[in-house]
ROBA-805509 format. One line per field, with one value per residue (C-alpha): residue in three letters; x, y, z. Coordinates in steps of 0.25 Angstrom, whole numbers, plus 2048, in hexadecimal, padded with zeros to 3 digits. Layout:
! ROBA-805509
aa: Ala ...
xx: X ...
yy: Y ...
zz: Z ...
***
This chain:
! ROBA-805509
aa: Unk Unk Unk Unk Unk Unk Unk Unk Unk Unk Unk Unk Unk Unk Unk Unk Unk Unk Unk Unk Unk Unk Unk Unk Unk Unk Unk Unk Unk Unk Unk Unk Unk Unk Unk Unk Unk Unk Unk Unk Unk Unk Unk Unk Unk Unk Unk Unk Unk Unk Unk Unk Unk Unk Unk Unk Unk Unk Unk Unk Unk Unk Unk Unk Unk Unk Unk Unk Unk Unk Unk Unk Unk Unk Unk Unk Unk Unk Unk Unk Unk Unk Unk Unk Unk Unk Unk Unk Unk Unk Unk Unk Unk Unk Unk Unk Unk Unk Unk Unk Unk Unk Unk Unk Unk Unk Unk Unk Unk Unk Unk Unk Unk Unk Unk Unk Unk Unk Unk Unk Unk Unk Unk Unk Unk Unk Unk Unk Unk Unk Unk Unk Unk Unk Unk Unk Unk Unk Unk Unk Unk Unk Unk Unk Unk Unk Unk Unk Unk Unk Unk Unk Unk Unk Unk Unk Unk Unk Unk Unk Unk Unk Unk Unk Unk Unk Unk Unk Unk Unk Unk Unk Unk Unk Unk Unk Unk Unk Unk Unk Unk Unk Unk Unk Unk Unk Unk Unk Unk Unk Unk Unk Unk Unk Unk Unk Unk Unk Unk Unk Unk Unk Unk Unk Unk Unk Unk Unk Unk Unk Unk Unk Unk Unk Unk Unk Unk Unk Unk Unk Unk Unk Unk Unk Unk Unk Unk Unk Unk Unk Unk Unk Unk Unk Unk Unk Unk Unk Unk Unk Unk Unk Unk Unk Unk Unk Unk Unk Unk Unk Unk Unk Unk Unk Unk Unk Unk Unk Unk Unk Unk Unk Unk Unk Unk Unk Unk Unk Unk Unk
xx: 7A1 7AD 7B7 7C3 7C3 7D1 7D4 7DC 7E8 7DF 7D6 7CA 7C2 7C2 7BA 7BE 7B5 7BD 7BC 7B4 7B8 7B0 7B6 7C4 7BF 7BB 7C8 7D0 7C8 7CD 7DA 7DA 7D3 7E0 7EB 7E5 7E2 7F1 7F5 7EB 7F3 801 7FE 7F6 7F7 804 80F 817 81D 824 82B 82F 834 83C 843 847 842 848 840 844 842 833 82F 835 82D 821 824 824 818 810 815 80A 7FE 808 80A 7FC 7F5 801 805 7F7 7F4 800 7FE 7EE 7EF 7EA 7E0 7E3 7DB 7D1 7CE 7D0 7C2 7BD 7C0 7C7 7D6 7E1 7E4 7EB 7E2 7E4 7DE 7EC 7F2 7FA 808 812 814 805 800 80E 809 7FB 800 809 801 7F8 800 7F9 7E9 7EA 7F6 7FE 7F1 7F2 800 7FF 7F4 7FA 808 802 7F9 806 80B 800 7FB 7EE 7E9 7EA 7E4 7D6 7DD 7E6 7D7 7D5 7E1 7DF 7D2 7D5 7E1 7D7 7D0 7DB 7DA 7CB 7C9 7D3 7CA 7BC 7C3 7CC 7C5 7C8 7C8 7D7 7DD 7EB 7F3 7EB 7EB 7FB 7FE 7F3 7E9 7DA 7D4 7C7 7BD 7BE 7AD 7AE 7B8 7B6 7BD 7C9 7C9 7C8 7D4 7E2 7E6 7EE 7F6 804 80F 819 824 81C 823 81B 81B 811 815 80B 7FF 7FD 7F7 7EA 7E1 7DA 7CC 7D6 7DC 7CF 7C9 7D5 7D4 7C4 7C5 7D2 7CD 7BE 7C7 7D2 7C7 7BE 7CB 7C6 7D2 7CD 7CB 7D8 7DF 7D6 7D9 7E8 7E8 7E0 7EA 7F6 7EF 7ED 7FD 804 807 80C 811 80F 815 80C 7FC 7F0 7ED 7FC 7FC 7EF 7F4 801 7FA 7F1 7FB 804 7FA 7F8 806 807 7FC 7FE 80C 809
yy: CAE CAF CA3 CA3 C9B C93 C8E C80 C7C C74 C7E C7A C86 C85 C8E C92 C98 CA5 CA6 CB1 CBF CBA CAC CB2 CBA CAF CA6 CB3 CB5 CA5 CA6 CB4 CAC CA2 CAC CB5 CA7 CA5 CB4 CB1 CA4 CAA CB6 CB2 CA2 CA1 CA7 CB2 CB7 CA8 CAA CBA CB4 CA9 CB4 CBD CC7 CC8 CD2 CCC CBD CC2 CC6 CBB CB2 CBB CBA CAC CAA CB2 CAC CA0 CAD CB5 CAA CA2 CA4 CA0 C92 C8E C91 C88 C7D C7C C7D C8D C8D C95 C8E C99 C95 C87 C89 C8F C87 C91 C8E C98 C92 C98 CA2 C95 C8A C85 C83 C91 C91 C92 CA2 CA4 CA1 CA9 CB7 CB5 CB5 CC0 CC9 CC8 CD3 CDB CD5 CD2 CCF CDE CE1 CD6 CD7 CE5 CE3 CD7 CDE CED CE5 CDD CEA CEC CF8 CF8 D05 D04 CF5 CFD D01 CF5 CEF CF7 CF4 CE7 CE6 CF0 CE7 CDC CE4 CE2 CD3 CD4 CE0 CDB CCB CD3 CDA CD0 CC6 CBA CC0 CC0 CC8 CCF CC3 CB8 CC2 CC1 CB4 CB0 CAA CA9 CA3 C99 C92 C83 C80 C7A C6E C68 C72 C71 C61 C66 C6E C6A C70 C66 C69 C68 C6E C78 C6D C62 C59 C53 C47 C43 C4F C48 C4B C59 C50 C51 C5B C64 C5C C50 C53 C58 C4B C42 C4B C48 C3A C38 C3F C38 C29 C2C C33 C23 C1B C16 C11 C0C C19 C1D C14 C17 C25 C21 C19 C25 C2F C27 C26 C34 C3A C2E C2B C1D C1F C11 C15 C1E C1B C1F C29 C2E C2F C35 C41 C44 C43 C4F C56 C55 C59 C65 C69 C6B C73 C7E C7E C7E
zz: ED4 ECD EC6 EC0 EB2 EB1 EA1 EA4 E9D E95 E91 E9F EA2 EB1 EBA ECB ED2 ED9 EE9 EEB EF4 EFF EFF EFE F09 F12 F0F F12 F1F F24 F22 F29 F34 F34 F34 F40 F49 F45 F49 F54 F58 F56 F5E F6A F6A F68 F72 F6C F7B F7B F6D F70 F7E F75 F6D F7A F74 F65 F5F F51 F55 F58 F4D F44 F4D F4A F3B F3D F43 F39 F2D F2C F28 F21 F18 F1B F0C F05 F0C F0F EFF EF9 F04 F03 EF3 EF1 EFF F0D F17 F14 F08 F0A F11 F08 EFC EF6 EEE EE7 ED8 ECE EC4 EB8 EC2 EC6 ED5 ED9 ED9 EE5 EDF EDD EEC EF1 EE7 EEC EFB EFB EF3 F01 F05 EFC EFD F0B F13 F14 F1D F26 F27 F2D F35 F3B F3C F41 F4B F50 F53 F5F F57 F5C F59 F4B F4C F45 F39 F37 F35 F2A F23 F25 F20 F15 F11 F10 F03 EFA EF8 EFA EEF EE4 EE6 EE4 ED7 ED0 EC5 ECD EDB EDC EE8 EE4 EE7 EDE ED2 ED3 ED6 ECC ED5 ED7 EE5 EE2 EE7 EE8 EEB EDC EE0 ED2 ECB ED4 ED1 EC0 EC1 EC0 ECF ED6 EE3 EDE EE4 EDF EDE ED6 ECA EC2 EBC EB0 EA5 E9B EA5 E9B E91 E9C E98 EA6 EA4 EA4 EB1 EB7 EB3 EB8 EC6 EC6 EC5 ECC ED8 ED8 ED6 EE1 EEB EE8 EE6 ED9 ED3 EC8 EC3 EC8 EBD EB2 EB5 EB5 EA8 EA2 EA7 EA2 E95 E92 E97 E93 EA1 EA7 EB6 EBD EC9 ECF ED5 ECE ED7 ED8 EC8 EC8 ED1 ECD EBF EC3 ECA EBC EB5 EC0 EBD EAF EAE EB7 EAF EA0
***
């Protein structure tokens, strides 16, 4: 089994354990799944003679609607990626998530360069299959199958052979897929779900060292999950101690949290 070894900011050897060709595989294979029930949907469930009727006839009109129609699985990896923090709903049952090679959340330009080098380890395939079969070329529907397929082998042969089991797009946008089974290493790491946009507010959190945040995470999580607010405080008076803090307007938990998403922020910045 392959893992990835990320060196913290701080100098934490943390090891991920890499999904694996056939987990890839498997998670490729659902999300396949839910495009085709949505072609199946679009084509067949949903009424295309009423739209093409609407339009009178405008050749032009038709196909922008076409385009439309398709854009929720030309653009499926990308948006479900960024809004499910680095998991399609493949993966997401799976266990399976997209970080960054150095441990931290990908960026908005990583998923985009990990989705559009599709073209080259998946998609150009599908998309001609899709576009050829649209055409009611039937006779050659045997050999788009094959090109299909074949297309296939370019993700699947450049995972087998890459160090970490990168696909083209990951190697550029810098990004390995893992497997979540080990939760506690997720709770150890500084991964927040921060957007793009997020200020922060505490500067002083860097005084925190990684085995500080992870320790603060642990026991934050553990205290808010058995609303133990004893702990909550000393934790509080403990982190205020150490980054010279003192914000009385906020709660325990609010402070603690944004505290963590700070600390999240710095570090994937230095």
């Amino acid at each position: 089994m392959k893992r990835l070894q990320v060196n913290t900011t701080q100098n934490v050897i943390i090891n991920f354990e890499l999904a694996n060709l056939g987990q890839r595989i498997l998670a490729f294979f659902i999300d396949n799944i839910i495009k085709f029930a949505y072609i199946y949907f679009i084509i067949y469930m949903f009424n295309f003679t009423l739209i093409k009727a609407a339009v009178d006839g405008d050749s032009w009109s038709i196909k922008a609607i076409d385009v439309l129609l398709f854009l929720p699985i030309t653009f499926y990896s990308l948006y479900t990626e960024m809004l499910l923090n680095g998991q399609t709903l493949g993966k997401k049952m799976l266990k399976l998530r997209v970080i960054n090679i150095d441990g931290f959340k990908p960026s908005f330009t990583d998923y985009t360069m990990r989705w559009f080098l599709r073209v080259v380890d998946f998609n150009l395939f599908m998309l001609i299959f899709v576009y050829v079969s649209s055409l009611g070329l039937n006779e050659y529907l045997f050999l788009l199958w094959l090109i299909f397929l074949g297309g296939k082998m370019v993700g699947l042969f450049s995972i087998i052979m890459t160090k970490n089991n990168q696909r083209i797009g990951d190697i550029s946008a810098n990004t390995v897929v893992v497997n979540l089974k080990d939760e506690a290493k997720f709770s150890q790491t500084i991964l927040e779900d921060i957007s793009e946009e997020y200020v922060p507010t505490y500067p002083s959190v860097i005084k925190l060292s990684d085995n500080d945040a992870r320790i603060i995470k642990d026991t934050f999580s553990v205290a808010k999950k058995s609303k133990d607010y004893k702990t909550l405080i000393k934790l509080r008076t403990k982190i205020e101690e150490v980054t010279e803090v003192k914000s009385k307007d906020k709660t325990d938990i609010i402070f603690i949290d944004t505290i963590l998403k700070d600390y999240n922020f710095y570090t994937q910045n230095m």
